[in-house]
N, C-alpha and C positions, 0 to 999 in steps of 0.2 A: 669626588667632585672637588674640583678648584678651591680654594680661600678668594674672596671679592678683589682683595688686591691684586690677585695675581691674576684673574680675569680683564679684570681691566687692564693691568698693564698688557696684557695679549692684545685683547681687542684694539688697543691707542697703538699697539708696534703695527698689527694688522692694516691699519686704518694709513699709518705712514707708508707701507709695500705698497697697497693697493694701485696706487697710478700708474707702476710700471709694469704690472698686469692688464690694465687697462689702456693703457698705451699700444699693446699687442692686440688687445681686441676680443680681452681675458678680463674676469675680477675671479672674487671667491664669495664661500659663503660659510661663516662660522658655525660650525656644529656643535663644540662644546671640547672640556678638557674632562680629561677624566682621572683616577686617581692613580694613575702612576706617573703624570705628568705628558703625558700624550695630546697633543692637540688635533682634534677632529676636524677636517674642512671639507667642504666642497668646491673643486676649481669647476666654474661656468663660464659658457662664452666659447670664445676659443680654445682656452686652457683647456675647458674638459676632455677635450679630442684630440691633443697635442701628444703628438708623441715625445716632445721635451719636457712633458707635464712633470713627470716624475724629478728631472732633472730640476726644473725650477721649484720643485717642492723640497727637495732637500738641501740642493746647491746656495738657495735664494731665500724662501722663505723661512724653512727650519734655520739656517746659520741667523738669521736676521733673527729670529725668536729669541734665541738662544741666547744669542748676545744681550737685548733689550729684559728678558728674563729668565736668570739661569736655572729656576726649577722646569723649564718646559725640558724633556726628557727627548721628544719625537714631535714632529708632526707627520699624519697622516693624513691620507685625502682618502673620504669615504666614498665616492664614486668614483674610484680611480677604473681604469677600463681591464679586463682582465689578457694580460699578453700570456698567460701561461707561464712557462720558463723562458719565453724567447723575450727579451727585451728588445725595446723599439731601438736602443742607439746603441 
């Protein structure tokens, strides 16, 4: 589990992405960090069924974490859809 500071700083980078998720017709839903610095999410909305989802999760969201706080390691999305080996792009 996270240290308090470092959640909050997630959750306030979070909270700053958010509209251009939402702008799409997308937001998310924080699931938690766990202890290798892995951020859990759920993209809803349109995100969940996007086949850029993955794109906007590492491209977009993960670099934007990252930056705002350097121990976040990954983000993941826990309902991401499962493509198999074939990816969507």
């Amino acid at each position: 589990m996270a240290n308090e500071a470092m959640e909050a700083t997630v959750k306030e980078a979070l909270e700053m992405f958010r509209p251009q998720l939402q702008a799409d017709g997308g937001d998310m839903e924080y699931v938690g960090i766990d202890d290798d610095g892995k951020v859990h999410l759920k993209l809803t909305g349109a995100c969940g069924s996007c086949p850029m989802a993955l794109m906007t999760l590492k491209m977009g969201i993960e670099r934007y974490l990252k930056d705002a706080c350097p121990e976040v390691t990954e983000v993941v999305q826990d309902n991401a859809p499962d493509y198999g080996e074939e990816m969507p792009f």
